[in-house]
C-alpha positions in Angstrom: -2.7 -0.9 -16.5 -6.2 -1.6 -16.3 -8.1 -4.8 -14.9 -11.8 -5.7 -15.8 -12.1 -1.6 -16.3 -10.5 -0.5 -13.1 -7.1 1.5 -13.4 -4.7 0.3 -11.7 -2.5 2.9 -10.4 0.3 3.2 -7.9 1.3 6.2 -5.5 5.4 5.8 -5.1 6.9 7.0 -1.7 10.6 7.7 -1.1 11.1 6.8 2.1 14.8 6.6 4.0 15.4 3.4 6.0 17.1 2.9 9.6 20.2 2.0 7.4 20.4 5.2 5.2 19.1 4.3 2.0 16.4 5.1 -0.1 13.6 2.8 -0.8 10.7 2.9 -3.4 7.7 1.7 -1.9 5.1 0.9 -4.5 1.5 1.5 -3.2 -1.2 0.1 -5.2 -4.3 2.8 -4.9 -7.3 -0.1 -5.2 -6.7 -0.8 -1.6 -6.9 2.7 -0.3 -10.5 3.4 1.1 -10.5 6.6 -1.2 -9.4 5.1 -4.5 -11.9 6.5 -7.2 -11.3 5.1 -10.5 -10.4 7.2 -13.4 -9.1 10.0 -10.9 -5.2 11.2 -10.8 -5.2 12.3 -7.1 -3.7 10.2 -4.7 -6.5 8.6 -2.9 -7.4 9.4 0.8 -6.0 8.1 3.0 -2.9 7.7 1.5 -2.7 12.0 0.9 -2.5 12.7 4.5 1.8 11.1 4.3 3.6 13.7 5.1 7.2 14.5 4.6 9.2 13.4 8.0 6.3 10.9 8.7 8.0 7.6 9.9 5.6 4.8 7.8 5.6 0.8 8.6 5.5 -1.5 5.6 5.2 -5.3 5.0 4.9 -6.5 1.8 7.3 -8.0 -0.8 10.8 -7.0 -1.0 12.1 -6.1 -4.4 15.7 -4.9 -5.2 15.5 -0.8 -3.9 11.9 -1.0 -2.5 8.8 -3.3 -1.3 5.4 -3.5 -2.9 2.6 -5.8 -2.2 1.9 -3.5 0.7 -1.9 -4.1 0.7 -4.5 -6.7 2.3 -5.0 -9.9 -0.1 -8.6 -10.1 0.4 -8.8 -12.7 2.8 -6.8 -15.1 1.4 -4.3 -16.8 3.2 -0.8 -15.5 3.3 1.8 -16.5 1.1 5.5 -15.6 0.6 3.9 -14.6 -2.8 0.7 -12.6 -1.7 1.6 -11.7 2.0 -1.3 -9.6 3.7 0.7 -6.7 3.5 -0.3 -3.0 4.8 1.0 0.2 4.8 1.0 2.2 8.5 1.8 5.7 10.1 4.1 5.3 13.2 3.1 7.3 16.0 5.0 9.7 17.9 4.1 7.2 20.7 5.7 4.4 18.7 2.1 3.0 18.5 1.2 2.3 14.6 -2.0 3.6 13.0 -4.5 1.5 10.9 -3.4 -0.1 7.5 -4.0 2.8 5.1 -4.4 0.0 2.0 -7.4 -2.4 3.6 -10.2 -1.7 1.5 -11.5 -4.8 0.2 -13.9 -2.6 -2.0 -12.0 -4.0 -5.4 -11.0 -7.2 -4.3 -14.0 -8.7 -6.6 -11.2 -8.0 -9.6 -9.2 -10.8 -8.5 -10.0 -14.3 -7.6 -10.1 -16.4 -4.7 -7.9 -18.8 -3.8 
């Protein structure tokens, strides 16, 4: 899908929760500092996840998964456009940066 000329792609994860299952989290590639349009890599820094990497996500639930896991540009949190990210737990237990807050294509939406 494609908005104002700008692809926009997804990278899926796999990832197995504290209960067991198997979720599908849905990572929209805009919001990772690396996204470059018209490419079919997965955009840094989403490509350095790595299998047995524990990952923290807040976004919108969805029935087998979450997506949504990104910044919303600034605008204020709703149930509907949280300000969501996408994070590499530590071995520490400490979390890393939000791997989707590039604001970089947030001009392809508007304000609220």
């Amino acid at each position: 899908m494609y908005k104002k000329g700008v692809e926009l792609s997804h990278t899926h994860l796999k990832l197995r929760g504290g209960d067991g299952q198997t979720y599908d989290v849905a990572i929209d590639n805009v919001f990772a500092s690396g996204y470059q349009p018209h490419s079919k890599k997965v955009p840094e820094p989403l490509n350095t996840i790595e299998v047995g990497d524990k990952v923290q996500a807040c976004g919108i639930p969805f029935k087998g998964g979450i997506h949504w896991v990104h910044n919303n540009c600034g605008d204020r949190p709703t149930r509907s456009d949280p300000d969501g990210w996408l994070k590499i737990v530590r071995a520490d237990g400490s979390t890393g940066p939000n791997l989707e807050s590039s604001e970089k294509y947030c001009r392809l939406w508007p304000r609220r």
